[in-house]
N, C-alpha and C positions, 0 to 999 in steps of 0.2 A: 284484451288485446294480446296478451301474450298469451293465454289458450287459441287462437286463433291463430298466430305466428306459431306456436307448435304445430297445430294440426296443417298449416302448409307445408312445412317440412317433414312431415309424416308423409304427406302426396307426392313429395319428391322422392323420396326413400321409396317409399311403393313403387314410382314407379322405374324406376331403376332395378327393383327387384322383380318384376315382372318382364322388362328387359332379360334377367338373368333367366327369370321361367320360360320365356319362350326360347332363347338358345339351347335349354336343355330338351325342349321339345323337339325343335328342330334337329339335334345328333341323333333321337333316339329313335331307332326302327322298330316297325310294329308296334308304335304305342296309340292305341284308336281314344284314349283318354285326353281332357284340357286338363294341365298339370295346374291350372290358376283355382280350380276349383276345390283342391287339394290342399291351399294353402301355400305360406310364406315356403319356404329351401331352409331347410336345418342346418344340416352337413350331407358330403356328399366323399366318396372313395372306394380303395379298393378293397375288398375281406373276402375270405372264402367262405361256402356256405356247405352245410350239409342240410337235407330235407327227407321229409317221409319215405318219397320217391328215388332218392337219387343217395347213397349213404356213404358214398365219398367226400372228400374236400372237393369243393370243384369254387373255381377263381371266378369272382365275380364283383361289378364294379356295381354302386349301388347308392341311389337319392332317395335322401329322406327330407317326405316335407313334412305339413302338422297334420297330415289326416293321412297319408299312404308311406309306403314303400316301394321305390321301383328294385329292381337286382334286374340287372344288365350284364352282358357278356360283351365285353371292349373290342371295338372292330376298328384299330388304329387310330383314327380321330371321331369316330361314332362309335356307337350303343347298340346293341339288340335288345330289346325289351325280353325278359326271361319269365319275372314274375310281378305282377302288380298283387300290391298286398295293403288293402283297406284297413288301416290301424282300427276301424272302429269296435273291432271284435279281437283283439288283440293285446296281448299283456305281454311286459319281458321279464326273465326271472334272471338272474344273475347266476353264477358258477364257477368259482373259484377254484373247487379243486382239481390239485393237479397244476395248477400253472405253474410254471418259471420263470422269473424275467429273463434268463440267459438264451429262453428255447423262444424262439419266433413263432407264430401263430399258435398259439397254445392260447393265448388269452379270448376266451369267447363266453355270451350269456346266451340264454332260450328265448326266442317269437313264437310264442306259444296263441294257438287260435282258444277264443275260451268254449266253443264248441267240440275240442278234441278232433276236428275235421284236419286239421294241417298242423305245422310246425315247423322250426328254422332253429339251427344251431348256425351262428355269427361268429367267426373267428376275425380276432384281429392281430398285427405283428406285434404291437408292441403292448403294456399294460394300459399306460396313456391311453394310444388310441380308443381302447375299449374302454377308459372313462368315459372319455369326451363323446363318442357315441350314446354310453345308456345315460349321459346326462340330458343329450339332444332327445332320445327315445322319451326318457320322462317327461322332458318338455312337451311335445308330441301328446302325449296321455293324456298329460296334465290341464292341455288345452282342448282335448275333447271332452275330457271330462272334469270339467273344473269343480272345485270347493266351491261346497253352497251354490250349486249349480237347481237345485230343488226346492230352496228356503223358501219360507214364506209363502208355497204351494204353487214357487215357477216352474218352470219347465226351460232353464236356458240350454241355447245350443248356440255354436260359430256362425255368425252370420254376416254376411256382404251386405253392407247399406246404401243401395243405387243414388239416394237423397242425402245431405248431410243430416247425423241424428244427435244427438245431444243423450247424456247419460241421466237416467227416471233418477238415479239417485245422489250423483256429484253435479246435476244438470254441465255437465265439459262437456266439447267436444267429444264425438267417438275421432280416432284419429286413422289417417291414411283413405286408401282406393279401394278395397276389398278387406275380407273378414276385421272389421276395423272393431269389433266386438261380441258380445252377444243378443241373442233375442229370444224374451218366451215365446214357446210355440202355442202358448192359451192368450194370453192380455197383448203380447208384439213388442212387450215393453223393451226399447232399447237400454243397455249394460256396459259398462266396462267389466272385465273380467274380476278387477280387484274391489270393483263395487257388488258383488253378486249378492252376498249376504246382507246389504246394507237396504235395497230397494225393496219396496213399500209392499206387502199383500198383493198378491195375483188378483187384477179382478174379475177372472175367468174361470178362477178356483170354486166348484158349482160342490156341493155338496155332495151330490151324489157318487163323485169322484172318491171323495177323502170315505164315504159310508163304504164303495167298493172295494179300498185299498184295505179296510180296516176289517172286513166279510172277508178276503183274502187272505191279511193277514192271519185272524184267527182260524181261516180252516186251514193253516199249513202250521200251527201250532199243534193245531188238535191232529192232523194227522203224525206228526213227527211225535207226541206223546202216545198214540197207537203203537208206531214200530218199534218205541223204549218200552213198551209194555209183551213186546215179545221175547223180551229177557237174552236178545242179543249179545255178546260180549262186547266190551269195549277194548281196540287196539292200538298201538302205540307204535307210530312211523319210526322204521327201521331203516330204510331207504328212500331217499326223496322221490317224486314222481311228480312231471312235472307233462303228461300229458303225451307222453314217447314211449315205446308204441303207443297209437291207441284203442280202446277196445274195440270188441267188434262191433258192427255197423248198426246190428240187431240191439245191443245192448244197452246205449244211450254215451251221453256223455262224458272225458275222464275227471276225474276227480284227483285237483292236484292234493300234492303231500312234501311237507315240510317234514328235517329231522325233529321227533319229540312230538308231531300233530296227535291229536288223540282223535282215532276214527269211532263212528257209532254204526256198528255193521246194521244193514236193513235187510240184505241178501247174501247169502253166502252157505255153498253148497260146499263139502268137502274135495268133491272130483272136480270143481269148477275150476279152472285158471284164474276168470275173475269175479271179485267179489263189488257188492255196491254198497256205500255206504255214508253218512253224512260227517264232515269235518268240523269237530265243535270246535276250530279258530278259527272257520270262515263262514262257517252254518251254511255251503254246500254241501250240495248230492250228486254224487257220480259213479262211477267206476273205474277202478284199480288191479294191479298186478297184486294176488292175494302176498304172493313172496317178500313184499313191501313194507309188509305190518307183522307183528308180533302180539302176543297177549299184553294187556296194560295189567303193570302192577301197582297197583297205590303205593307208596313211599311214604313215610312219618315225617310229618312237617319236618321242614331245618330248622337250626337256632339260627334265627335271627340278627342275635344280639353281638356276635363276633363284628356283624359288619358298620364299618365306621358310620354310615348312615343312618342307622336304624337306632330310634330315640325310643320303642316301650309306647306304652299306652301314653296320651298326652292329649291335653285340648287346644283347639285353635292357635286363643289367644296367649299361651304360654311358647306357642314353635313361632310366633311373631317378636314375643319376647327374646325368644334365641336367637332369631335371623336378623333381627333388625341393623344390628350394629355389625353385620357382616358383610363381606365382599359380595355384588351380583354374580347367581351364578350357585352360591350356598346352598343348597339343599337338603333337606329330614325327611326319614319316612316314618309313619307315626300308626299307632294302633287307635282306632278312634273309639274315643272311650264308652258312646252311645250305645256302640255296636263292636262288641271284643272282634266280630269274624271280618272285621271290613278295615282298612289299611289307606291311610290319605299321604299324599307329597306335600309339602310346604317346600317352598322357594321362593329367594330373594332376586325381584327382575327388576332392574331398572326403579329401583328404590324400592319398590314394593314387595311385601310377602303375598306370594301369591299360592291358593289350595287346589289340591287336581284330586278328587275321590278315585278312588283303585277300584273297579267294582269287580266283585266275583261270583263266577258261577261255572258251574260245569267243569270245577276241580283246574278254573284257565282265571287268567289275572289281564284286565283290560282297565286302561284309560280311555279306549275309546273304541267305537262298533268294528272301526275298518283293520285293526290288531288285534287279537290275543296273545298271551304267552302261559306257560305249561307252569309257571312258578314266578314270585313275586322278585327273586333274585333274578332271572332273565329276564324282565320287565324294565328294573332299574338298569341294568349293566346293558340295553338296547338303547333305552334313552342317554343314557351317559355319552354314546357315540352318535346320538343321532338327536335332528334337533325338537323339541314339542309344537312347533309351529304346524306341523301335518295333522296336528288332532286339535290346538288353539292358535286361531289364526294369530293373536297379537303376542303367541308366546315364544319370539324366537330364538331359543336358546337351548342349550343342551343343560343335563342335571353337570355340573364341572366339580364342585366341592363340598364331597361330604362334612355335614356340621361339627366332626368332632377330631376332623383333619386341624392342624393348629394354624393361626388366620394366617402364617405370613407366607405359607405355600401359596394359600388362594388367592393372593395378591400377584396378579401377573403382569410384566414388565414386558413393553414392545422389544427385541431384538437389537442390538445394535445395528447400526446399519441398514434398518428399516427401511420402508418409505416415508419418500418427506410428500409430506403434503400444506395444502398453502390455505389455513383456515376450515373452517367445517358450515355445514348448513344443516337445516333442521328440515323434515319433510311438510308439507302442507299437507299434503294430499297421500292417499293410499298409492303404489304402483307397481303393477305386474311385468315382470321381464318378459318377455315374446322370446331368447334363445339366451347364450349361458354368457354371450359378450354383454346382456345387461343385470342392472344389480333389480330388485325384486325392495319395495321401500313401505314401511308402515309408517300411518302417520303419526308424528311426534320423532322418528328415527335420526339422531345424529348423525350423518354422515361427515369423513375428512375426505374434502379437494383435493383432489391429485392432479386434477390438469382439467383449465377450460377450452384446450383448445381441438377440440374433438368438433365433429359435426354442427353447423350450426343449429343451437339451442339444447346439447348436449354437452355431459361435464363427466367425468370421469372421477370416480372416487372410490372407498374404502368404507364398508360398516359387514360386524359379524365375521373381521379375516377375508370376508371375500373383494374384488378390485373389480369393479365392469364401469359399464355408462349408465349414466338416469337423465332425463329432461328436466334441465335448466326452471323451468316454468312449474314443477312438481317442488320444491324445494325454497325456505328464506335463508337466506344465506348470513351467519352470526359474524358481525362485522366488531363484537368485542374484543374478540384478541388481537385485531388490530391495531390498539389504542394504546 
């Protein structure tokens, strides 16, 4: 009953947000698109933009939903439609330097096309604002292209469910009017987003399929071990490129570049401007501004052993012995003993020591396919600020306390002054946030109550420092500390 009284009030919320869809339809001139088809309204305001075409600031009002972008030019209480911009070939990169907080619109990131066909440089006035935009952006991505969106041999994608459907692997409700979840484009099986990974084998996944992918994969091994066999140099990004200018039309795609990327040339003529080449921390091929890259030098391992994390060779079950009696959050990086060349994480989450192997290759240090990093030291000091949930879905936490830091630092105290909050509840259920006013919940997750009186069947709370809403009906609520 109470998945059912959820998903009503999900149809009211939709439709009231579709209310809001078609008033922006309505302002905006020259737009021949249904903005419904695009998805839910992220955020919407004003930033200046520059483009391929146009290399000015030029002022521009601008809606972003979960699959497009519109940029509008404000015509006192309406819009002109400027640029419709289909997120589905779309990434944004961030860019920090040079900002101010003192100096207004200085804060901007890149909408970069992954084709190198277009580009947008986004300014906004304040630093804020341009959180709160590339956090909506990510959201946006994030929902086209979700985690585990391929498991088990699916194929999911956003989809509108004209019939009420039920999820193949929480059997809930899907909830709301429209993109109420996802759907394979092989088996049809209805999803929640935060179920992706969980539902059962494709049963549309035909063999021939996975023999093709796998024919594929190996002849683009074997050719990328051809063009390392032309004794190429390998080079070391000197300047970021992020797909601005880009090459010419004849040449093919650009190939972005981080500072420290290590390129693997396959083309590269002396009198050329540009060269083409593969990024061994994306295992892209593209084309680049030669001026961008420099000769790579090999460097002599560092010591190690300076940094307070790093425990030396060590087995499992002795860094479970160290972590065990420590605060969540502890973490060791460790030489594994099997194998002197290969480096594991040990950390303490949620009672448990938990191992993340480091695997290396191509002189780059990865936990997982979708990162690399140039050194094992930029590896740890990336995680430390950022959380492991994007490479393990149940692991959401940052590295916080190196193990030979002394415990009573790691020991961290709420703030005076806090917030209060009125009891806590335990998650039932897995739950994905749809934009940044909700909280995102694993199951088992404590959350603290901050207020039930939000939307009916929404509750507002506090887990991991962050504050949004969750659904009431996701959640048991610990009625012990009341006693």
């Amino acid at each position: 009953m109470r998945d059912l009284a959820q998903c009503v009030n999900e149809i009211k919320r939709d439709n009231e947000t579709l209310k809001q869809i078609t008033n922006f339809q309505l302002s905006i001139e020259k737009l021949s698109q249904s903005l419904a088809q695009y998805g839910r309204p992220k955020i919407d305001g004003e930033l200046k933009v520059i483009s391929i075409e146009k290399r000015s600031k030029t002022d521009r009002y601008a809606f972003l939903l979960d699959q497009a972008l519109l940029i509008c030019k404000r015509k006192g209480d309406s819009y002109e439609m400027r640029d419709f911009i289909d997120l589905h070939t779309y990434q944004i990169r961030d860019d920090s330097l040079g900002e101010k907080d003192n100096k207004k619109w200085a804060h901007m990131f890149h909408l970069i096309c992954s084709y190198g066909t277009q580009g947008y440089e986004l300014f906004f006035k304040t630093r804020e604002l341009k959180k709160k935009w590339m956090e909506q952006f990510e959201m946006s991505i994030s929902n086209i292209y979700p985690e585990n969106a391929t498991s088990n041999g699916h194929d999911f994608h956003m989809h509108s469910f004209e019939e009420n459907a039920s999820c193949k692997s929480c059997q809930m409700l899907l909830r709301g009017t429209f993109y109420q979840g996802y759907r394979c484009s092989r088996c049809k099986a209805p999803a929640h987003k935060e179920c992706l990974g969980r539902v059962p084998p494709c049963g549309k996944s035909s063999s021939d399929y996975g023999s093709t992918m796998k024919k594929n994969k190996s002849n683009r091994h074997t050719q990328e071990r051809k063009k390392n066999d032309l004794g190429l140099p390998k080079m070391e990004v000197c300047q970021e490129y992020y797909g601005l200018p880009p090459p010419p039309v004849a040449f093919g795609p650009s190939l972005r570049l981080s500072m420290g990327d290590i390129v693997e040339l396959t083309k590269a003529e002396v009198e050329q401007l540009w060269w083409e080449g593969r990024n061994t921390s994306t295992n892209e091929i593209g084309w680049f501004p030669c001026q961008r890259v420099k000769p790579y030098v090999c460097n002599p391992p560092p010591d190690f052993s300076v940094y307070l994390w790093y425990a030396g060779p060590m087995e499992r079950a002795e860094a479970e012995q160290i972590l065990t009696n420590r605060s969540d959050g502890t973490f060791l990086v460790r030489q594994r003993v099997k194998d002197a060349a290969e480096f594991a994480i040990s950390i303490k989450f949620n009672v448990e020591i938990k191992h993340i192997k480091i695997l290396t290759s191509e002189a780059l240090y990865r936990i997982t396919e979708k990162k690399a990093f140039k050194g094992l030291i930029e590896l740890v000091e990336f995680y430390q600020q950022n959380s492991l949930k994007d490479c393990f879905k149940t692991l959401d936490t940052t590295l916080q306390f190196p193990f030979k830091e002394p415990e009573q630092r790691a020991i961290s105290r709420p703030p005076a002054g806090g917030l209060k909050y009125f009891g806590s509840a335990k998650a039932r259920y897995d739950f994905c946030a749809r934009d940044r006013t909700e909280l995102t919940l694993k199951e088992g997750d404590i959350i603290k109550i901050l207020s039930k009186k939000g939307q009916q069947g929404w509750w507002k709370g506090e887990i991991y420092g962050r504050v949004g809403w969750f659904p009431a009906n996701y959640v048991e609520e610990d009625y012990s500390e009341y006693c």
